[in-house]
C-alpha positions, 0 to 999 in steps of 0.5 A: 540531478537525474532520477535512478528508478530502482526496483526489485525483480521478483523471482519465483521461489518454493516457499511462495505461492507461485501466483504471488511470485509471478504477480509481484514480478510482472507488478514491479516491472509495470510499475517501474516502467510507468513511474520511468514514462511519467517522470520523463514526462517531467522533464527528467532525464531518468535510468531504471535500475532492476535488483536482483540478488545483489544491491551494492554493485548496480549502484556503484555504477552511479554517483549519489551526487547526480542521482536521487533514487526513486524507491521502489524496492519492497524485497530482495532475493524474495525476502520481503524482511530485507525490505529496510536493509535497502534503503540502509545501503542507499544511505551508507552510499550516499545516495538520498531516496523517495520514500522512508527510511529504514527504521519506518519501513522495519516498524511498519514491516512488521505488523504486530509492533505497528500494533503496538506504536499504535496503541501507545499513542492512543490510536484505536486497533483491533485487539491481537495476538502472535500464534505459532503452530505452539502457542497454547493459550488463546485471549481473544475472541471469535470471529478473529482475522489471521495473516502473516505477521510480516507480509504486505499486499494483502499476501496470505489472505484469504477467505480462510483467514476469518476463523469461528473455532479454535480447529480453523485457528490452528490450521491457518496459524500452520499454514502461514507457518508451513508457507510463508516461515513466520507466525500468525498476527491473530486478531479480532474480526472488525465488521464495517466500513473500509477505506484506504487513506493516501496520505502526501507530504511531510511538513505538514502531511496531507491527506487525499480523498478517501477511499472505501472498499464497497462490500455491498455485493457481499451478503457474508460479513465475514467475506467481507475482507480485501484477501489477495484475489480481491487485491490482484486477481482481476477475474475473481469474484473477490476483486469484482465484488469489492470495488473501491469508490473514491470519493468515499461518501461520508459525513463530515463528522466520520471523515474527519475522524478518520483524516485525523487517525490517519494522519497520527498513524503517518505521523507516529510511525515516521513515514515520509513522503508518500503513504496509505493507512488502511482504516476500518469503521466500527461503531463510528470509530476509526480503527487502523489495521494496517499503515503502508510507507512506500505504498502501491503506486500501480496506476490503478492502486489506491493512491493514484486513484485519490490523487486523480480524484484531488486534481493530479495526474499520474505525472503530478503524482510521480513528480510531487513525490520527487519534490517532496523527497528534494525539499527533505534533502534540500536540493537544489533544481527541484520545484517546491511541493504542490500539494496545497495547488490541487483541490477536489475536483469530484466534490459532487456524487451522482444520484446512487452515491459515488462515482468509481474512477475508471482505470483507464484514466489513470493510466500514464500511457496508453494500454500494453498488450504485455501488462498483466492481467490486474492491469486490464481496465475492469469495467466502469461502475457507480455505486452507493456506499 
């Protein structure tokens, strides 16, 4: 069976900021070309497929009986909400995908029922409420956290997304409002620790090294956020003052607990393959801000990064995740899943802590001149927790 590599092609539109757009258009082709390059690496004969604004045509062109899909459409026609209608006419047309499906990627999407999964199983999050320019009544207490409740990447957050009065509240609320056409998801401002958890696997899952967002270079506990520029915008204070360090360095006790949220977070919203749960520490417990199906596979994103640091290659990444979605299928002509051959390789930190992984050795093929500015290696650092 050979690998069709869809992907969404991000237009530039007036209700998005114009940063956004073109970021997330050059990030799909990048990604798209990289998990193409890897793949042939594999071993497999491989077709890449650009969306635009019409999904039932492109793939008719393809019989689902010689092609698995590899999923990396987040949107279409810039709807980011459109994101599980994809994979429901991947489904309607036969063709098995990498990935989750659409009642994951609809739960997940927005962010307030994610919340509210999360709580009826028990899992810890912050304390929250849906704004519109309308809503009158406030319960919660201030510091308080506002983003779209229906975006992902970090799109809509900003250093003005940590609010202290109720004016401030209400001009972010309208300005989610008026820019993204959604409510607010307002909740309270958890101070502490940050890591990304890259969970592999279905039966059982497992989780990657941890890794946590150093914010030890800002002084401001209500700077301390991961907003878009600190996300994509590789010149800007936000990104340079918040490194990610993978392994995280934790004591056994908090790293269990937070695999273990993790892992229930994965596990009860349905994810399948591959995934990342953002997780805060507060008074050493494990609160979860956000679960991410289908998450960044950039070559230096979060979970290619604690695969590296786990043993695996970029190619090992891309090709376990095919595994994995074959053995769902049942499919014949895959290798099983290698998850339980790789180990953790960097078990050791250096004198000041932690070791950062540097981009570049993460990267599938050599560097581009046409990669986009985030895509640039940031300098090397080593950094204590």
């Amino acid at each position: 069976m050979n690998i069709l590599v869809v992907f969404n092609v991000v237009e530039p539109a007036g209700q998005q900021e114009e940063e956004d757009a073109l970021l997330s258009e050059e990030e799909s082709a990048v990604v798209e070309r990289d998990i193409e390059a890897a793949l042939r690496q594999r071993g497999y004969t491989t077709a890449a497929l650009p969306i635009r604004h019409d999904l039932w045509e492109p793939l008719r062109a393809y019989n689902p009986d010689e092609w698995l899909i590899f999923n990396l459409c987040e949107s279409i026609r810039n709807k980011t909400y459109l994101e599980p209608y994809i994979t429901s006419v991947f489904e309607y047309l036969g063709f098995r995908y990498t990935g989750s499906d659409r009642e994951t990627l609809a739960k997940c999407l927005h962010k307030a029922r994610t919340k509210e999964i999360l709580q009826a199983h028990g899992l810890p999050t912050a304390a929250f409420q849906i704004f519109t320019p309308w809503t009158i009544r406030r319960y919660l207490d201030f510091p308080l956290f506002v983003k779209p409740v229906s975006e992902d990447a970090s799109i809509g957050v900003s250093l003005n997304s940590v609010v202290h009065d109720d004016r401030s509240l209400r001009r972010q609320v309208r300005y989610i409002w008026e820019m993204y056409r959604q409510p607010a998801l307002v909740e309270e401002f958890l101070n502490g620790r940050e890591f990304n958890v890259t969970v592999l696997g279905n039966d059982p899952p497992r989780v990657l090294p941890l890794s946590e967002i150093n914010f030890r270079h800002i002084a401001n506990p209500f700077a301390r956020i991961v907003s878009f520029r600190a996300k994509w915008v590789t010149h800007s204070d936000e990104y340079l003052k918040t490194p990610p360090a993978c392994p995280a360095r934790v004591s056994e006790t908090l790293r269990a607990r937070i695999e273990q949220s993790a892992l229930r977070a994965y596990q009860v919203m349905g994810l399948r393959d591959y995934g990342r749960v953002d997780i805060r520490v507060k008074d050493g417990t494990p609160y979860v801000l956000e679960v991410n199906p289908n998450a960044d596979l950039s070559a230096d994103a979060g979970i290619a990064r604690a695969a590296r640091v786990a043993g695996m290659s970029y190619a090992d990444l891309a090709d376990e995740i095919v595994r994995l979605a074959a053995r769902r299928y049942r499919l014949k002509g895959f290798g099983r899943p290698r998850l339980v051959n790789y180990e953790l390789k960097l078990r050791h930190t250096g004198h000041d802590g932690i070791y950062s992984i540097p981009v570049r050795a993460l990267s599938p093929v050599p560097p581009r001149a046409d990669k986009v500015k985030r895509l640039h290696p940031a300098p090397t650092v080593s950094i204590a927790a």
